[in-house]
MMTF fields as JSON, N, C-alpha, C and O atoms, coordinates in Angstrom:
{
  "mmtfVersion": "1.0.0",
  "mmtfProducer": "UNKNOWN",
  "numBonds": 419,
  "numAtoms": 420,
  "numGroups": 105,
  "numChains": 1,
  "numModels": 1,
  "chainsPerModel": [1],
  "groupsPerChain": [105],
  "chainIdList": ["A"],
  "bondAtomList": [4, 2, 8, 6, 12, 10, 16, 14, 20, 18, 24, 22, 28, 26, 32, 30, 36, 34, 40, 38, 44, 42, 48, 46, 52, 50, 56, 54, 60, 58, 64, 62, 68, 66, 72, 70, 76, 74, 80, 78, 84, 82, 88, 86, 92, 90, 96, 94, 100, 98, 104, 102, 108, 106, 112, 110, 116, 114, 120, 118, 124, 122, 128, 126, 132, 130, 136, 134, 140, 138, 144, 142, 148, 146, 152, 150, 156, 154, 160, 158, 164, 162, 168, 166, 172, 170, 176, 174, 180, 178, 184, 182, 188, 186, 192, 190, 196, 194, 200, 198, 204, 202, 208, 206, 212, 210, 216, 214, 220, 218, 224, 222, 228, 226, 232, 230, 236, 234, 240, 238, 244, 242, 248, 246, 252, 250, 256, 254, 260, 258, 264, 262, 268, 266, 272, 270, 276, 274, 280, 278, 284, 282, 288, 286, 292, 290, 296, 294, 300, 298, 304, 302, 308, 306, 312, 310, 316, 314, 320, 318, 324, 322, 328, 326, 332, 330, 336, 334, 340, 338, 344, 342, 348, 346, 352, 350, 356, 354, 360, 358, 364, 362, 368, 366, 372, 370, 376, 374, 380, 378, 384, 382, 388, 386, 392, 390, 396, 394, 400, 398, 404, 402, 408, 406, 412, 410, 416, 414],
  "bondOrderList": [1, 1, 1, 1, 1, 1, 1, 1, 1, 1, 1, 1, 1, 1, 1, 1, 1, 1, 1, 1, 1, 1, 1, 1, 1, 1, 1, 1, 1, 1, 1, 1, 1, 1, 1, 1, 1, 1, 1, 1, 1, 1, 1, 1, 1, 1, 1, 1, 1, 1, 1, 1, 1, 1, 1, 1, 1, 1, 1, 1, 1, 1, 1, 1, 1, 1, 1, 1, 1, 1, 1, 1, 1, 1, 1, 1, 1, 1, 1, 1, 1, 1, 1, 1, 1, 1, 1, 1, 1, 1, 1, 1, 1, 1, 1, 1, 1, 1, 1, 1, 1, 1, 1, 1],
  "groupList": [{"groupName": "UNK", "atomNameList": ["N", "CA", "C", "O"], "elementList": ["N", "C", "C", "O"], "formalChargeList": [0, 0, 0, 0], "bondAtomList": [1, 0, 2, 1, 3, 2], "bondOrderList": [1, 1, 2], "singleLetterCode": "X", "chemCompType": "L-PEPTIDE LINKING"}],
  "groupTypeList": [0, 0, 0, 0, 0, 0, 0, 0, 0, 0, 0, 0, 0, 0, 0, 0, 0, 0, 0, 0, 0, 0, 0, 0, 0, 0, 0, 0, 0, 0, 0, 0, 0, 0, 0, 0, 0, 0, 0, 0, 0, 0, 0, 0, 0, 0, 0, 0, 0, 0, 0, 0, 0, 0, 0, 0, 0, 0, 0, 0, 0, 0, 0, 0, 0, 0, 0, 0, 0, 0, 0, 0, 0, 0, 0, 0, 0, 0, 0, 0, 0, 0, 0, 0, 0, 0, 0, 0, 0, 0, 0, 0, 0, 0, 0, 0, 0, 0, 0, 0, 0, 0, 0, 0, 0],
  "groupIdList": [1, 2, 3, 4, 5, 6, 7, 8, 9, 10, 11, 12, 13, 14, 15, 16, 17, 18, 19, 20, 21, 22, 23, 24, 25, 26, 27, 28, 29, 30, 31, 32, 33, 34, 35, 36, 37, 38, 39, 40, 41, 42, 43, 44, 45, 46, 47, 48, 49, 50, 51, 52, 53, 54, 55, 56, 57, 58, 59, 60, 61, 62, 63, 64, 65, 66, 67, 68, 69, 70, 71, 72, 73, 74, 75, 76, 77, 78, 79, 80, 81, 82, 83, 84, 85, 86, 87, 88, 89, 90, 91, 92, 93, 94, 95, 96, 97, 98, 99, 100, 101, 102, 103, 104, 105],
  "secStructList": [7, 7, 7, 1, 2, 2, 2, 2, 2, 6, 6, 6, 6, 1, 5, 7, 6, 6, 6, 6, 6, 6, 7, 7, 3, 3, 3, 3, 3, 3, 3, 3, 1, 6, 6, 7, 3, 3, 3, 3, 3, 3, 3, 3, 6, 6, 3, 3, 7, 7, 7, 1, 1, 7, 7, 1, 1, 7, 1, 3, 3, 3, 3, 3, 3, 2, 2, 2, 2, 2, 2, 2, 2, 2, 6, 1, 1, 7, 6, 6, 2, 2, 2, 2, 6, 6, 7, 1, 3, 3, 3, 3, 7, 2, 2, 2, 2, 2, 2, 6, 1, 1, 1, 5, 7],
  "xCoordList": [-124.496, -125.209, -124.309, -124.189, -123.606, -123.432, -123.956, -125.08, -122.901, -123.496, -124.656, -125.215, -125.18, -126.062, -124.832, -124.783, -124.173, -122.954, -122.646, -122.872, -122.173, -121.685, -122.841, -122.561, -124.372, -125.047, -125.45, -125.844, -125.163, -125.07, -124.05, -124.214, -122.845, -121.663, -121.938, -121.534, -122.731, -122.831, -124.03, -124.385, -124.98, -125.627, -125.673, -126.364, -124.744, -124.508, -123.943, -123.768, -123.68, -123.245, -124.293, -124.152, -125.485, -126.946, -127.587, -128.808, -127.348, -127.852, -128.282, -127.532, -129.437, -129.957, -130.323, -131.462, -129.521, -129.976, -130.657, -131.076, -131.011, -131.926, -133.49, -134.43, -133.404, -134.624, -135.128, -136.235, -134.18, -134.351, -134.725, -135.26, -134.497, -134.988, -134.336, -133.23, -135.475, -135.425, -135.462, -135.108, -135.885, -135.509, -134.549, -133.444, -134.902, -133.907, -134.446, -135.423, -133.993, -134.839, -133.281, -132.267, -133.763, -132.871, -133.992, -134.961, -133.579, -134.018, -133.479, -132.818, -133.549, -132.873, -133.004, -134.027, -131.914, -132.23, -132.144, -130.99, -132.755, -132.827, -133.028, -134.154, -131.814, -132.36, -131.626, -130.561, -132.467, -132.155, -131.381, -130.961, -131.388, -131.06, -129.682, -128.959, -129.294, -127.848, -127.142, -127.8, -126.068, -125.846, -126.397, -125.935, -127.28, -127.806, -127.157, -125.94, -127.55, -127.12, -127.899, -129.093, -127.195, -127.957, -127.233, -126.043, -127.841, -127.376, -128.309, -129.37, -128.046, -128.974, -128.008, -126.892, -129.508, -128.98, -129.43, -130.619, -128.926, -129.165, -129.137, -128.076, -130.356, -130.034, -130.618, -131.723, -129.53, -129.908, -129.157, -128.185, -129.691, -129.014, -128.325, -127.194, -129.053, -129.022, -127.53, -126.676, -127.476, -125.875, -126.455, -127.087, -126.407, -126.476, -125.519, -124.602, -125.838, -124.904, -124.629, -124.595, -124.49, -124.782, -123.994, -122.774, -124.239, -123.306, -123.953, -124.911, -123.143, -123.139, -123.624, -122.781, -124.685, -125.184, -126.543, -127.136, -127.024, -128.362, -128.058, -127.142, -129.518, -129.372, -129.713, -129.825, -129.905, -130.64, -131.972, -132.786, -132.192, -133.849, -134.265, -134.419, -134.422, -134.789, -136.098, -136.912, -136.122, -137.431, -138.683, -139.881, -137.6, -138.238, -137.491, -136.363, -137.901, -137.484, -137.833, -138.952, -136.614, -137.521, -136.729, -135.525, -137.847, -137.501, -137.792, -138.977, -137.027, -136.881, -135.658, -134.78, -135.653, -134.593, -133.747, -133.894, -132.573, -131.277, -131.56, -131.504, -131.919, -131.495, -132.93, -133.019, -134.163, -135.22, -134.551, -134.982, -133.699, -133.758, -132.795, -133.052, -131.636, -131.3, -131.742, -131.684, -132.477, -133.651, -134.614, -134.762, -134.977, -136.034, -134.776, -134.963, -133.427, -132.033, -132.193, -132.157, -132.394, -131.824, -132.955, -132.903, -134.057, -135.45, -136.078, -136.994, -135.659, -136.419, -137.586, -138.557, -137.501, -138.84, -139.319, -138.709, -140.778, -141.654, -141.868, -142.141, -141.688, -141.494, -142.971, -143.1, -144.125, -144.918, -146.08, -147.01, -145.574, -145.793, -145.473, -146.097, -144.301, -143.165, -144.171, -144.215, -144.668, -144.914, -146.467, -146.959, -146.997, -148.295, -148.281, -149.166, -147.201, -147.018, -145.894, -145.121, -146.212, -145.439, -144.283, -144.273, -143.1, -141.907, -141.33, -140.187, -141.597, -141.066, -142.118, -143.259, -141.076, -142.129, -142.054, -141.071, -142.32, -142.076, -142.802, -144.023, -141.75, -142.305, -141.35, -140.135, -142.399, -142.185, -142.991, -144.102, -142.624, -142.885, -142.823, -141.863, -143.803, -144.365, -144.047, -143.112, -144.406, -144.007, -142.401, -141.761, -142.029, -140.298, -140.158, -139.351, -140.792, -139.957, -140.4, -139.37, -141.464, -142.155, -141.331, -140.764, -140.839, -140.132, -138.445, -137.601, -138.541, -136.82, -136.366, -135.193, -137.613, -137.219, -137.061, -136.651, -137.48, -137.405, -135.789, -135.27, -135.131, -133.872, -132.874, -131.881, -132.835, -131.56, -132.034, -133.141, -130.839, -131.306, -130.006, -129.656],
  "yCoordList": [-77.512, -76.36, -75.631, -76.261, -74.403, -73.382, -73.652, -73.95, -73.479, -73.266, -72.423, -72.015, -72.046, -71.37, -69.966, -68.857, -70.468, -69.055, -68.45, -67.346, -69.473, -68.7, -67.649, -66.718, -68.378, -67.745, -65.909, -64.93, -66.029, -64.602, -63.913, -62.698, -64.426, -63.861, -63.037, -61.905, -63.951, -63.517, -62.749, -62.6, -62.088, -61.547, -60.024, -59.573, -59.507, -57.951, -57.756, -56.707, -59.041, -59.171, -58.768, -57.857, -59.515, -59.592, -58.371, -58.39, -57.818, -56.425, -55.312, -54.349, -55.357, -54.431, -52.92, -52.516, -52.159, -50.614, -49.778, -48.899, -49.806, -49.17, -49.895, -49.21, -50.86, -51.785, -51.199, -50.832, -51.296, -50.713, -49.386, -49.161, -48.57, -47.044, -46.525, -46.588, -46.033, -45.168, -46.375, -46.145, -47.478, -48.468, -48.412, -47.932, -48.925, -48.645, -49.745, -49.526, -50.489, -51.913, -52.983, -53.255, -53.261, -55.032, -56.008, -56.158, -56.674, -58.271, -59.326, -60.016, -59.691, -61.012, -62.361, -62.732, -63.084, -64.596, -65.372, -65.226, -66.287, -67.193, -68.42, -68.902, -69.253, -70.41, -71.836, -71.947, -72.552, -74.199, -75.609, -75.849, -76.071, -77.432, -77.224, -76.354, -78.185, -78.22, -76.72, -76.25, -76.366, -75.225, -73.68, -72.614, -73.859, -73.022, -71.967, -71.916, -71.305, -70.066, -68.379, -68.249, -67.449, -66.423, -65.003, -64.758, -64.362, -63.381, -62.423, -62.871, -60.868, -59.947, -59.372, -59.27, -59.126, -58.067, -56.469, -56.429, -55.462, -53.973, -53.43, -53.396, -52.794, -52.365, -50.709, -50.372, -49.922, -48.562, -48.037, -48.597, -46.529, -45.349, -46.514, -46.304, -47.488, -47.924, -49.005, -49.332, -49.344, -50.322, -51.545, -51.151, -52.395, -54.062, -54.633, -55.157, -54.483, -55.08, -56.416, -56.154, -57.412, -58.542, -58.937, -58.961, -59.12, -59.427, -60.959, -61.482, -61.588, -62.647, -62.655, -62.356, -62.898, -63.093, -62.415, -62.387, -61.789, -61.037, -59.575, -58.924, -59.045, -57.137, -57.278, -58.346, -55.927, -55.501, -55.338, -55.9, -54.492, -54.166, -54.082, -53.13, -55.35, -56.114, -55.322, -55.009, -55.097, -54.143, -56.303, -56.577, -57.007, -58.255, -59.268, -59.307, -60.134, -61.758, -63.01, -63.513, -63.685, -64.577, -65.898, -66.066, -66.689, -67.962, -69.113, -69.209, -69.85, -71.35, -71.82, -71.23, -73.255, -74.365, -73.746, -72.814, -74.182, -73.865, -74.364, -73.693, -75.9, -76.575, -75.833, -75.816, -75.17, -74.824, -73.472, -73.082, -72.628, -71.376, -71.232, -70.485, -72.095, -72.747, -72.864, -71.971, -74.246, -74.386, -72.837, -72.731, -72.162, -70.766, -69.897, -69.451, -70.088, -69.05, -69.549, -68.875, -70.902, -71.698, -71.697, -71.821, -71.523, -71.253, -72.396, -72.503, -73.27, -74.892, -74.873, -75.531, -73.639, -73.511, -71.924, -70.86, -72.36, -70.828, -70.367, -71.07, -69.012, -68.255, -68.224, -68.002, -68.35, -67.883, -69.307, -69.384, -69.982, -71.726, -72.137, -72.687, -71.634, -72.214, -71.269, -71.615, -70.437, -69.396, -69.91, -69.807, -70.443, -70.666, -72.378, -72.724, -73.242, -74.28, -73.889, -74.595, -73.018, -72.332, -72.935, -73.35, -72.918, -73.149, -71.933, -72.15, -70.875, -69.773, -68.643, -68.183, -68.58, -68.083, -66.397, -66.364, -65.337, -63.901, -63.215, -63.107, -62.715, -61.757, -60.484, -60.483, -59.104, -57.798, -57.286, -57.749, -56.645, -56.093, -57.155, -57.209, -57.855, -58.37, -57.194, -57.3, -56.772, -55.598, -55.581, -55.903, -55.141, -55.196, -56.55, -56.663, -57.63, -58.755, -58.816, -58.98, -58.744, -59.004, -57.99, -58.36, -56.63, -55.771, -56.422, -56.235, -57.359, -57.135, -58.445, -58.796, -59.482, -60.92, -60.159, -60.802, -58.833, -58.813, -57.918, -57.584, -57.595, -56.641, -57.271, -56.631, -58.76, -59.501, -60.534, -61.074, -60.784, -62.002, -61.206, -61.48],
  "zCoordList": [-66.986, -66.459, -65.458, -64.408, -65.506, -64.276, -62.964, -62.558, -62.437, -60.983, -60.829, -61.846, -59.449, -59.027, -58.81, -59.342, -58.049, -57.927, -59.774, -60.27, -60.279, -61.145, -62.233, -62.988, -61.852, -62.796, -62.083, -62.717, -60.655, -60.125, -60.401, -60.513, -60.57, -60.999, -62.589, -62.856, -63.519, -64.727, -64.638, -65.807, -63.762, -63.647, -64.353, -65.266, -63.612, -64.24, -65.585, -66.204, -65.933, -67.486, -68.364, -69.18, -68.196, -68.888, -68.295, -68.448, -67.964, -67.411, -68.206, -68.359, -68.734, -69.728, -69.149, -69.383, -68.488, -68.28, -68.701, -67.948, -70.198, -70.954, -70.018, -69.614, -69.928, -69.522, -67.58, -67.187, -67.0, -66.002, -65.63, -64.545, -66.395, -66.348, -64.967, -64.432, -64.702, -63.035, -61.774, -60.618, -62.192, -61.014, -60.116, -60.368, -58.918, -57.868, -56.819, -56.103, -56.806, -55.903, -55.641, -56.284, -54.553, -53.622, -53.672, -52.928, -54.819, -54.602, -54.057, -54.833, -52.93, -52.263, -52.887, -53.463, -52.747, -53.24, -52.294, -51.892, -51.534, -50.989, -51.284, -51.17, -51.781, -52.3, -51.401, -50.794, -51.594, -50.736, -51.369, -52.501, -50.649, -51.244, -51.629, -51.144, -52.658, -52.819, -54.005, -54.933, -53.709, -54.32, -53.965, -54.373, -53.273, -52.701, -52.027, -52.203, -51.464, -50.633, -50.634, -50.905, -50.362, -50.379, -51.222, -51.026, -51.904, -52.462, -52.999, -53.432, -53.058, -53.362, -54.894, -55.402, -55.071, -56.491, -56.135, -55.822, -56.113, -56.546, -57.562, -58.185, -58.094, -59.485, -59.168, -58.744, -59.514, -59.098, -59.983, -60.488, -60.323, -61.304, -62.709, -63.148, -63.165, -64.628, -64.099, -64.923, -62.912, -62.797, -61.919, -60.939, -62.005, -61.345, -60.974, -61.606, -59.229, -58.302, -57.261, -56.059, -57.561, -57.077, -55.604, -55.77, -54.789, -53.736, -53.289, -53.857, -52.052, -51.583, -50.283, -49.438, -49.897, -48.232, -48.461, -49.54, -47.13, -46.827, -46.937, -46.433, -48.09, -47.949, -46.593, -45.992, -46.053, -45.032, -45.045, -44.313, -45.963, -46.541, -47.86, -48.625, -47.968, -49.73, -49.92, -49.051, -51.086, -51.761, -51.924, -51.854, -52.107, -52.525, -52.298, -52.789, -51.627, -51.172, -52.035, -51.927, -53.156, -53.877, -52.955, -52.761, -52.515, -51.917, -53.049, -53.366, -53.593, -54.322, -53.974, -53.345, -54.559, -55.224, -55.633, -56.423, -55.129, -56.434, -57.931, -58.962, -57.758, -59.129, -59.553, -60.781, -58.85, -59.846, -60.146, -61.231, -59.641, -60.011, -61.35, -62.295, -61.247, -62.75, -63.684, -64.53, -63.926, -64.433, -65.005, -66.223, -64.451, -64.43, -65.922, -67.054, -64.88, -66.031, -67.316, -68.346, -67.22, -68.461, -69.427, -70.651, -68.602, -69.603, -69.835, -70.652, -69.178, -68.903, -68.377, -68.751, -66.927, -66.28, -66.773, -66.874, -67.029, -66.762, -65.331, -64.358, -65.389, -64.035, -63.748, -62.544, -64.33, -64.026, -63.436, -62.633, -64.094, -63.883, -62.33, -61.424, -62.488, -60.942, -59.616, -58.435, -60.023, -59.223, -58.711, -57.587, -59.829, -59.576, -58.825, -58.042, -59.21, -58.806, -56.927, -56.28, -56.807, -55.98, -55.262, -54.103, -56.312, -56.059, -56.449, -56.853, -56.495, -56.243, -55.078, -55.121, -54.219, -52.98, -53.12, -53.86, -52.972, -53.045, -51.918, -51.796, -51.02, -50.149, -50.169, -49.969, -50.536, -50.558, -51.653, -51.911, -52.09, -53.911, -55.17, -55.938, -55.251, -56.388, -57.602, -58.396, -57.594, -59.171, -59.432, -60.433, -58.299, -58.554, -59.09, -60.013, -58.694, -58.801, -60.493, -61.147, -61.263, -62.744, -63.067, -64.095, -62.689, -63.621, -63.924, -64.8, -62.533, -62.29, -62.871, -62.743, -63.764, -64.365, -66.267, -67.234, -66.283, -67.856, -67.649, -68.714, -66.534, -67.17, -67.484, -67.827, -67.461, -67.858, -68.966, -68.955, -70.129, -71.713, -72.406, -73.554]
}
């Protein structure tokens, strides 16, 4: 399995622009435990931008596990399962976050 780094790295790879439309949102990642760390994605004017650390003003904050947010990439876990079993925590824009799990495959 990929790192947690490397699966942000391959992020903008899977980046479906047609899918994003007019979107324009910062989703933060905050994740724990081992592998962990912090990184935001920007997806604005149809381009996905991933950096390393804290945005300033995330449209959305997803707090989990490294090894669960893996897991979630790899399609082992349902997002919607994890969410309700609440190992995926979300503070800001709920909508951004359901629009912003279908723009990458």
């Amino acid at each position: 399995m990929a790192s947690v780094a490397q699966l942000f790295v391959n992020m903008p790879k899977a980046f479906d622009a047609n899918k994003a439309g007019d979107m324009n949102a910062t989703v933060q990642f905050d994740l724990s435990g081992e592998g962990g760390g912090q990184w935001y994605v920007v997806v604005a004017d149809g381009v996905c931008d991933v950096e390393q650390g804290a945005a300033e003003s995330p449209t959305a904050t997803i707090r989990m596990d490294a090894d669960d947010y893996a897991a979630l990439v790899a399609g082992d876990l349902n997002a919607m399962e994890a969410f309700m079993q609440q190992k995926i925590r979300v503070e800001g824009d709920l909508n951004t976050v359901m629009k912003f799990q279908t723009l990458f495959g």
